[in-house]
N, C-alpha and C positions, 0 to 999 in steps of 0.2 A: 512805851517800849515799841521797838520797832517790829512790823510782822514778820514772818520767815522769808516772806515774797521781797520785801523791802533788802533783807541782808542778804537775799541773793543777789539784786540789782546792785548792793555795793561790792560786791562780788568777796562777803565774809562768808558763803555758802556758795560751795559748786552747784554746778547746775548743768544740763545739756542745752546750752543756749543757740538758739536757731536763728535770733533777727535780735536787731535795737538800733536804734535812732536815738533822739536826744530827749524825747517824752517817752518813746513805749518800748517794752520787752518782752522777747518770747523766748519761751525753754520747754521743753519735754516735761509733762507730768510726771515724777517718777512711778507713781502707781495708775500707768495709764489703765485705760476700758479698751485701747487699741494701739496698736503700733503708729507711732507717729503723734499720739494725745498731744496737743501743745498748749500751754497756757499762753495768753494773751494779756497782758496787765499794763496799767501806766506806771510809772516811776515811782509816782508818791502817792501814796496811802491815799486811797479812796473805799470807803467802805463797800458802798453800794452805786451800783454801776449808774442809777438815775440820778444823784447825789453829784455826778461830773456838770460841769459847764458844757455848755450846747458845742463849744471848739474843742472841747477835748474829749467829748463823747464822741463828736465825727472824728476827730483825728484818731482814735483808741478802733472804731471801727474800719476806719479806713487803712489805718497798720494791720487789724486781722484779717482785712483784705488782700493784703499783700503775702501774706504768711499763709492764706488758706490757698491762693492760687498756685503759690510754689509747694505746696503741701499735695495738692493735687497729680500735677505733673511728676511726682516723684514717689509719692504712695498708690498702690495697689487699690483702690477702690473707685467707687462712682461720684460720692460727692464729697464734702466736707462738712461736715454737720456742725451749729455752731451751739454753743448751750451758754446761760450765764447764772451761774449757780451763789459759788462765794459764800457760804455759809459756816466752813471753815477756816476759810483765812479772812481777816479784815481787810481785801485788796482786792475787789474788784476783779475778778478774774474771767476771760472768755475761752470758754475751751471749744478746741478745734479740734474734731475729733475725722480722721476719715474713717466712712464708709458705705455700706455697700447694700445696707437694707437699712430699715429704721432701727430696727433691735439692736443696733451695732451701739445705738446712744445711750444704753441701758448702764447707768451710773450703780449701779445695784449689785450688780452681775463682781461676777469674782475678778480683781483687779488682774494684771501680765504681773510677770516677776522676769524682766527682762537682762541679760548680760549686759555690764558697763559697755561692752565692745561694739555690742548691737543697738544699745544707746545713741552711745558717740558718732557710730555711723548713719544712724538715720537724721540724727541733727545736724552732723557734717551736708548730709546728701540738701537735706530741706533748706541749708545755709545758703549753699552752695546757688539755690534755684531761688530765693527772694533776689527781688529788684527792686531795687530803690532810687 
């Protein structure tokens, strides 16, 4: 069966999508830890992120590169914090989180419960600002 992550990439789940190319995709966490939370993921089902081919780990990292740069320029904080967690979805996922101290990365902490509108416009803004 296919993950949640998977039917959003075939786009039978919305999403706030922020980047994709023809291996990787990013979108908006909906229960980010910060404005702007993006996941990071490859196309096809990879459970666990060391489990990738050495080309498709560097290419998976190197797309969150591209997304963390424009995530920067456009979000309110100091850096971009990267984490790779995936414990509940089978897909690999690298979350991009901005901010501004370390404590901002605390996955623990009470999720945002953000407006679709404020959504849409932060994935609009961070869309806007990847370069490919």
């Amino acid at each position: 069966m296919a993950s949640i992550f998977s039917r959003i990439v075939a786009g039978e789940i919305p999403c706030y999508k922020v980047a994709e190319d023809e291996k990787y995709f990013a979108f908006l966490d909906i229960s980010p830890v910060a404005k702007g939370h993006t996941l990071v993921i490859p196309k096809h089902e990879v459970d666990y992120i060391f489990d990738l081919d050495d080309e498709e780990y560097a290419g998976l990292t190197a797309f969150a590169k591209k997304v963390a740069t424009a995530m920067r320029k456009v979000m309110p904080c100091k850096r971009i914090g990267g984490a790779v967690l995936g414990l509940e979805v089978p897909h690999t996922p690298i979350h991009l989180v901005p901010i501004t101290r370390e404590s901002d990365m605390n996955f623990f902490k009470e999720k945002l419960s953000l407006p679709a509108d404020e959504m849409a416009e932060i994935a609009r803004k961070i869309a806007e600002a990847v370069e490919y």
